[in-house]
C-alpha positions in Angstrom: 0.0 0.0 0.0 1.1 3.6 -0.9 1.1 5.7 1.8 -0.9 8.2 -0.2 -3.6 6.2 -0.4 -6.6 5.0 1.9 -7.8 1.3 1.3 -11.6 1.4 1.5 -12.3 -2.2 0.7 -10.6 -5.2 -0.1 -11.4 -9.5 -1.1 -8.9 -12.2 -1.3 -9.6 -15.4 -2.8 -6.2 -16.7 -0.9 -7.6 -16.4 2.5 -11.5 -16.0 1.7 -11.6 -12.9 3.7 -13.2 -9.6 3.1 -11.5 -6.7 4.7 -13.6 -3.0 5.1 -11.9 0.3 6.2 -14.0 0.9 9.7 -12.3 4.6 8.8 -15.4 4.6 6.7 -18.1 3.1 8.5 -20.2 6.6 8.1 -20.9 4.6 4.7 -24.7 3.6 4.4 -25.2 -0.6 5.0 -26.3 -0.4 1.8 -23.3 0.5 0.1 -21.2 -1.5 1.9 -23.2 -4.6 1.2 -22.7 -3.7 -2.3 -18.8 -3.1 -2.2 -18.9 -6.4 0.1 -20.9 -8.4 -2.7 -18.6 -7.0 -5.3 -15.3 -7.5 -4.4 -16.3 -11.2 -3.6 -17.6 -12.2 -7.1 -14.8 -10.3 -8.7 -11.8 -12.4 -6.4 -14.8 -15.8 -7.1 -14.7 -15.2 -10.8 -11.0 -14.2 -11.4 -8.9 -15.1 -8.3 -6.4 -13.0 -6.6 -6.8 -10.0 -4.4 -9.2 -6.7 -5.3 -8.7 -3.4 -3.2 -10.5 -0.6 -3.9 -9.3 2.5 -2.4 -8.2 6.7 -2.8 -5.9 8.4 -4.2 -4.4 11.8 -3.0 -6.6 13.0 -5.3 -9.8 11.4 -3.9 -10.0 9.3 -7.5 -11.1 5.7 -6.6 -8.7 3.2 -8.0 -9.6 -0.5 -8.8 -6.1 -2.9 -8.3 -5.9 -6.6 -8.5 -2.8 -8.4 -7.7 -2.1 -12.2 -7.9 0.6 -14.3 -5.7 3.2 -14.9 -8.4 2.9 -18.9 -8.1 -1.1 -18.7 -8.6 -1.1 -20.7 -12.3 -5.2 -19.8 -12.1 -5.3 -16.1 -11.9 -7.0 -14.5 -15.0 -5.1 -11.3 -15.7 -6.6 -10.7 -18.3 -10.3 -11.7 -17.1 -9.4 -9.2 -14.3 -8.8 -5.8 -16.3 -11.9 -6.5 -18.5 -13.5 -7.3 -15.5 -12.5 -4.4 -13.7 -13.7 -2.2 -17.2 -16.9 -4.0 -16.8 -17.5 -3.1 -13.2 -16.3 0.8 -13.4 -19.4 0.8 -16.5 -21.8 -0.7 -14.0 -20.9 0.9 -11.1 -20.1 4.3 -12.6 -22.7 6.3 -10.6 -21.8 4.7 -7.2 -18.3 5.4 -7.4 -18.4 9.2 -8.5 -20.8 9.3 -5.1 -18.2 7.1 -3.1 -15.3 9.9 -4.8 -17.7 12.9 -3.7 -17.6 11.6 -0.6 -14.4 11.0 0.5 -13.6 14.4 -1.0 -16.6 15.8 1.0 -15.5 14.3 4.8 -11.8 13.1 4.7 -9.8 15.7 2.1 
């Protein structure tokens, strides 16, 4: 992790956890049920680790990484994945952006 950055979510398919950023629990449930149900199809569907979290510029950034030895991660099922989910979710991230920038800039 940068230390410019603040990790608001994060799955692993490794250890089958799911890691959220109490720093942002002001969050509705809603939303995070939805980053929460996310993250976990993404790592289900194309292995490694997602984290979601903010730049210095309050930009929300999408980064998967894979354990060098894992033979079954999908790099490339993971950027067009990642593509697909920024389409989808396009509205819910420029409201998770505006508010970071609102409450922690």
């Amino acid at each position: 992790m940068r230390e410019d950055e603040n990790v608001l979510c994060s799955a692993s398919q490794y250890v089958q956890k799911y890691y959220f950023n109490e720093r942002f629990d002001r969050l509705p449930e809603s939303i995070k049920q939805e980053l929460r149900i996310m993250c976990v199809l993404f790592t289900e569907d194309v292995g490694g680790i997602l984290t979601l979290s903010f730049d210095e510029d309050g930009s929300l950034e999408l980064r998967t990484q894979a354990y060098e030895e894992d033979i079954l991660y999908d790099e490339i099922g993971s950027a067009l994945k990642i593509k697909q989910i920024r389409n989808e979710k396009t509205e819910l991230f420029e409201a998770l952006e505006t508010f970071y920038r609102t409450f922690y800039m």
